[in-house]
C-alpha positions in Angstrom: 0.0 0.0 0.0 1.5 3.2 -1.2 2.4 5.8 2.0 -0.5 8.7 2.6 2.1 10.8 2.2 4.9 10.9 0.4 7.6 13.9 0.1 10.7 13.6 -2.4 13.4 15.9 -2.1 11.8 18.8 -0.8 13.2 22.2 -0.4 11.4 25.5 0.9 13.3 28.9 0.7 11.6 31.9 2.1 12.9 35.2 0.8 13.6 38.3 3.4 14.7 41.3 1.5 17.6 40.3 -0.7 18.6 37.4 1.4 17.4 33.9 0.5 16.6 31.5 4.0 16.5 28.0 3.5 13.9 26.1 6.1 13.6 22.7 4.5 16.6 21.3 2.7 16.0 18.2 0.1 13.4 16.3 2.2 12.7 13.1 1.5 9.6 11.6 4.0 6.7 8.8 3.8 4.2 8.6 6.3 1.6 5.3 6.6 -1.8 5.4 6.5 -2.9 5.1 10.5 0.7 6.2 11.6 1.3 8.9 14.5 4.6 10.6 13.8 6.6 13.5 15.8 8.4 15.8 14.0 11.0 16.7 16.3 13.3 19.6 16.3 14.8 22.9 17.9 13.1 26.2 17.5 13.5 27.2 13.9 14.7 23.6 12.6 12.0 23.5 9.6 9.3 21.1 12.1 6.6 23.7 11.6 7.4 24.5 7.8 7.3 20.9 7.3 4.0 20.7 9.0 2.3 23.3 7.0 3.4 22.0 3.3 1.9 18.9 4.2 -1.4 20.7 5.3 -1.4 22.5 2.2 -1.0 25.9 4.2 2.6 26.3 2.5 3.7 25.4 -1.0 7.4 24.2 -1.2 9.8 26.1 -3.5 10.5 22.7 -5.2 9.9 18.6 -4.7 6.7 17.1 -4.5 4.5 16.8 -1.5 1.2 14.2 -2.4 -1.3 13.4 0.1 -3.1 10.3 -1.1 -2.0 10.3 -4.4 -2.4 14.4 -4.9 0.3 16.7 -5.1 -0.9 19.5 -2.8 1.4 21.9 -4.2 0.2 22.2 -7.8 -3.3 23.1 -6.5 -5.0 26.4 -7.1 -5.8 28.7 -3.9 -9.6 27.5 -4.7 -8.8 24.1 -5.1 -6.1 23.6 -2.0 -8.7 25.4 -0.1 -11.4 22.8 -0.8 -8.9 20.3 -0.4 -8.1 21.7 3.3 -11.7 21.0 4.1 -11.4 17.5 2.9 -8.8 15.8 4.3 -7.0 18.2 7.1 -8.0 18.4 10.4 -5.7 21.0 12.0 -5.0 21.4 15.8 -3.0 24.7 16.9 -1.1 25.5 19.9 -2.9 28.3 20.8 -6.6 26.6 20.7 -8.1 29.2 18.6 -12.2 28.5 19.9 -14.3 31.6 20.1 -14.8 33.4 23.1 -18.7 33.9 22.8 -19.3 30.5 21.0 -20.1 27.2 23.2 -18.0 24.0 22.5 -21.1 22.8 20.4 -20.7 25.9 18.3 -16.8 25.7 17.7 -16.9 22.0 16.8 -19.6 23.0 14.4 -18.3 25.6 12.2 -16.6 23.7 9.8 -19.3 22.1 9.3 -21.5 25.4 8.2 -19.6 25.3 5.1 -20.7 21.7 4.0 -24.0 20.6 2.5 -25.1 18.8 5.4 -29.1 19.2 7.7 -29.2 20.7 10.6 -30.1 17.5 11.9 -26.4 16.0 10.6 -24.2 18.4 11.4 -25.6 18.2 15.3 -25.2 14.3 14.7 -21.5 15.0 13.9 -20.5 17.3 16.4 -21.6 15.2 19.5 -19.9 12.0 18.0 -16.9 14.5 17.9 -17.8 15.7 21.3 -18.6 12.3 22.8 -14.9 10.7 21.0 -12.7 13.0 22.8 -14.7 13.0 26.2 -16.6 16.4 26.3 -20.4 15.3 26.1 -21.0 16.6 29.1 -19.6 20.2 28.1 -20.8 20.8 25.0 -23.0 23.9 26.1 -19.8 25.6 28.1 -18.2 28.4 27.1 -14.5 28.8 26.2 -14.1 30.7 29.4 -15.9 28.0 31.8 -13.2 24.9 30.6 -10.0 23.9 31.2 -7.0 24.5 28.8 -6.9 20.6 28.6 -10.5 20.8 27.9 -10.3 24.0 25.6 -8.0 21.6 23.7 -10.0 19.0 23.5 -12.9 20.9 21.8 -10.1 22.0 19.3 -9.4 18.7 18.8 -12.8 17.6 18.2 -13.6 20.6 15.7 -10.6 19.2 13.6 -12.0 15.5 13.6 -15.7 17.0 12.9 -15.2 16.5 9.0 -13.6 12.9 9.5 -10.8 14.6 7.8 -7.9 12.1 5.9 -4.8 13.5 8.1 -4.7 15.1 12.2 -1.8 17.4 12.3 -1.1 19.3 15.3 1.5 21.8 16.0 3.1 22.0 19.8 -0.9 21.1 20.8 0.7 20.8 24.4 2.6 23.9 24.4 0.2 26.0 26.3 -0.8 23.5 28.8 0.3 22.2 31.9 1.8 18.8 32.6 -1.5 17.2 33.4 -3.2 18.6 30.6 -0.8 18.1 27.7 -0.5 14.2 29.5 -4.3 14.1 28.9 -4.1 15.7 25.6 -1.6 13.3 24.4 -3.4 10.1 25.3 -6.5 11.4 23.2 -4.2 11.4 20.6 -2.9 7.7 21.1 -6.9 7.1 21.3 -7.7 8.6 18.6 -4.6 7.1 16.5 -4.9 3.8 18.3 -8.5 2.7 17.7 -9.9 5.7 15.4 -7.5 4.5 13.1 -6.3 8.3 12.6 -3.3 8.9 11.3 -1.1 11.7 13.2 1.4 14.2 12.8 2.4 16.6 15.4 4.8 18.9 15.3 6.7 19.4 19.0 10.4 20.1 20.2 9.1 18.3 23.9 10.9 14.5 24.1 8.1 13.7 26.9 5.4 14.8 24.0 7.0 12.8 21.3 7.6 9.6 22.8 3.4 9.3 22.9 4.1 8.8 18.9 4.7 5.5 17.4 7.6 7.3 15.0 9.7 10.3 15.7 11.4 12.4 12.8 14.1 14.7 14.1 15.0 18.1 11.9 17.8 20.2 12.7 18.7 23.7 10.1 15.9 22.5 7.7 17.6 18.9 7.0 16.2 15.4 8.3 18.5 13.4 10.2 17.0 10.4 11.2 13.2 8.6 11.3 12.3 9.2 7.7 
């Protein structure tokens, strides 16, 4: 079975003024179907640029990325934006809910922008609510949860569209211990008998070693795991 994703020699350069910065340098990368992989690194080691290319939020300067066959960097805006939609569920660091929105109504948004009833999308959102352990909060406010729990709704907004690929970048960063533990676990749930396949982004050893594969960057250049 051909990898969900597969990279090939990758490279991304951003421009600043007259001075060319390389972030990713000849990747080469496959990730499984069902696999939950860290991508490891120091601050400003290429983790996040990686992250993005494969969640069609960046385009590489040059190399193939394809996501189930598709090479998400030859896509129009329109079209990458509609392929966002379909197959990436994105978790942040900061959890990005709004304030005057329950957890019901953050897990629901993306669905607003599909074709599905009312009586669907409400289907959908406590399935999403109920996987990750928040059935019971689901007319809370932002303000009346926990980070862990804030988190959690984040994480169930991005599953809401059974989306093909989970990516999360530092999704513990802003928590404490017992909340990023928490956090974590869902993750290995979620990965483990959801069958989701996983990539976080994190520079934390304690977060990574919850993955089944760790891929370690350093200056924009793979060094082992891939």
């Amino acid at each position: 079975m051909e990898p969900i994703v597969q990279i090939r020699e990758l490279t991304k350069v951003f421009r600043h003024g007259d001075i060319d910065v390389t972030a990713l340098n000849n990747i080469s990368l496959d990730i499984g179907a069902g696999e939950f992989v860290a991508l490891m690194g120091p601050s400003g080691s290429g983790k996040s640029t990686l992250l993005h290319i494969i969640a069609g939020i960046d385009r590489p300067t040059s190399g193939p990325c394809l996501v189930q066959g598709t090479d998400v960097g030859d896509l129009s805006e329109t079209a990458l934006a509609a392929w966002r939609k379909e197959h990436i569920g994105f978790v942040f660091q900061t959890f990005n809910l709004i304030p005057v929105l329950t957890a019901y109504e953050n897990v629901e948004l993306p669905l607003l922008l599909t074709a599905l009833s009312w009586r669907e999308r409400r289907e959908h959102v406590e399935a999403a609510l109920e996987l990750v352990g928040l059935g019971d909060r689901m007319r809370h406010l932002p303000r009346q949860l926990s980070g862990g729990q804030e988190q959690r709704v984040a994480i169930a907004r991005a599953l809401v569209t059974d989306p093909t690929l989970l990516v999360a970048d530092e999704p513990t960063g802003n928590l404490d211990a017992h909340s990023a533990t928490e956090v974590l676990g869902l993750l290995q749930t979620l990965n483990r008998d959801a069958g989701k396949t996983v990539i976080m982004v994190t520079h934390d050893p304690k977060a990574a070693a919850h993955a089944r594969r760790m891929v370690h960057l350093e200056k924009g250049e793979l060094l082992d795991g891939g």
